[in-house]
N, C-alpha and C positions, 0 to 999 in steps of 0.2 A: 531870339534864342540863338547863343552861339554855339557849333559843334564842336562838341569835344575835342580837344586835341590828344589824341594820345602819342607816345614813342615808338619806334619803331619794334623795342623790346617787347611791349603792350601789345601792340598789334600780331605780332607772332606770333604773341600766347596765347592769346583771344585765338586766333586763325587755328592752332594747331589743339584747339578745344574743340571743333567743330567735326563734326562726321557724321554719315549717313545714317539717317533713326531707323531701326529696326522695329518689329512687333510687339518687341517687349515695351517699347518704348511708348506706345501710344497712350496709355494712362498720364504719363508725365507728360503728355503736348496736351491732352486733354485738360490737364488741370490749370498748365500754363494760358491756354486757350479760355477757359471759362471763368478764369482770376479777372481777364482783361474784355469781357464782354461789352466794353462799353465805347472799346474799340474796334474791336475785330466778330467777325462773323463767327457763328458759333458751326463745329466742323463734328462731322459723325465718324464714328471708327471703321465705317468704311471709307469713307470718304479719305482719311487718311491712311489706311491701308494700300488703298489704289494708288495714292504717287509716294510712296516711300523711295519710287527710284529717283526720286527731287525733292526727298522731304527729307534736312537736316535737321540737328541739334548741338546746342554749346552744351558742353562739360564741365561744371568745378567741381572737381574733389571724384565723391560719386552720385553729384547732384546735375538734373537737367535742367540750365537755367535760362534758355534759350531755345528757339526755335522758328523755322520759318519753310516755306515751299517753292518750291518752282511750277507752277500750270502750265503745261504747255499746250497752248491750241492751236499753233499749227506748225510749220517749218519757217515763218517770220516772225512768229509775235508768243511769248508768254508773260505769267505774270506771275510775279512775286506778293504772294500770301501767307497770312497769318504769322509776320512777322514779331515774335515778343520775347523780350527777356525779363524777364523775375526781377520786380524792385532792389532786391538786396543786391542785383550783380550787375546793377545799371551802370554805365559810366568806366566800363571796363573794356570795352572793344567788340564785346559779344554780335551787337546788331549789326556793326558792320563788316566783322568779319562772315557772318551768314550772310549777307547784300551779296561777300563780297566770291562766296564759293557759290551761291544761287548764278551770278552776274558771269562767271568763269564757268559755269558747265553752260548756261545760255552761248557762252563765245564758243565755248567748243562744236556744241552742236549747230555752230551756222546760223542759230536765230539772231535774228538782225535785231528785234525789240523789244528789251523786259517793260512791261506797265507795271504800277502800283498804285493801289486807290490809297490813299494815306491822310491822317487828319495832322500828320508832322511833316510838311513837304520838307521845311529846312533841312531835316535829316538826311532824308536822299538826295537832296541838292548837294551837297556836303559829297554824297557820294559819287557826282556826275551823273543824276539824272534831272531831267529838266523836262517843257512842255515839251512835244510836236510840233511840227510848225510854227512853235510861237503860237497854239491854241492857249486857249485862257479857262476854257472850261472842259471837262469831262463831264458827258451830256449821257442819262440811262434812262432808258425806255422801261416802263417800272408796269408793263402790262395795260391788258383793258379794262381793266378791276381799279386800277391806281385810282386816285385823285383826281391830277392834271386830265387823266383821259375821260374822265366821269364829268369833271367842268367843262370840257369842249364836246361832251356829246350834248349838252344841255342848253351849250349856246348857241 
């Protein structure tokens, strides 16, 4: 899959669609959020209430077609969540202009590393992100209940 190319015109407009979601707003990240379940984790209205002060939204018209988060968990390392834009406004700038204001308040606050768990890596390769060290997997401990840990108690 190759990334879009857009103009620099593009990219403006996209960019200057983007700003801070407010409370009114969380019904439309909700619904953006639970369209795309099949990608993204499903998030509570608290949950998005608590990082509104990292939680953006794209604008067309007076419609929210976009959305995405900043977590931040410490002073080196956050991650960027719940990244989605709305079928009908794909291919317009939207996702990477929110990479690209989530990736710009990350640099301002000094944090050295956004992560992103993603089933589209091209997209944010596109964007200049890449593994670690040249790891090759992102490896999660999924509890003592999981699976994996249920087969190795039994062996």
């Amino acid at each position: 899959m190759q990334p879009v190319q857009h103009s620099s015109q593009t990219d403006q407009v996209a960019l200057n669609a983007v700003r801070l979601a407010t409370e009114e707003d969380i019904p439309a990240i909700q619904r953006l959020i639970n369209a795309n379940l099949d990608k993204l984790l499903p998030r509570t209205d608290d949950e998005i209430r608590e990082l509104l002060p990292t939680w953006w939204v794209a604008v067309e018209g007076d419609e929210i077609v976009g959305t995405c988060c900043l977590e931040i968990y410490s002073r080196k390392i956050a991650e960027l969540r719940s990244l989605v834009v709305s079928e009908k406004a794909r291919g317009k700038g939207y996702g990477a202009a929110l990479v690209k204001v989530a990736t710009q308040t990350a640099e301002a606050l000094n944090i050295r590393q956004v992560l992103v768990v993603t089933s589209t890596p091209e997209f944010f390769e596109a964007l200049g992100f890449g593994t670690a060290l040249d790891e090759k997997y992102a490896l999660f401990w999924h509890g003592s209940g999981s699976v994996k840990a249920r087969a190795d108690s039994n062996g």
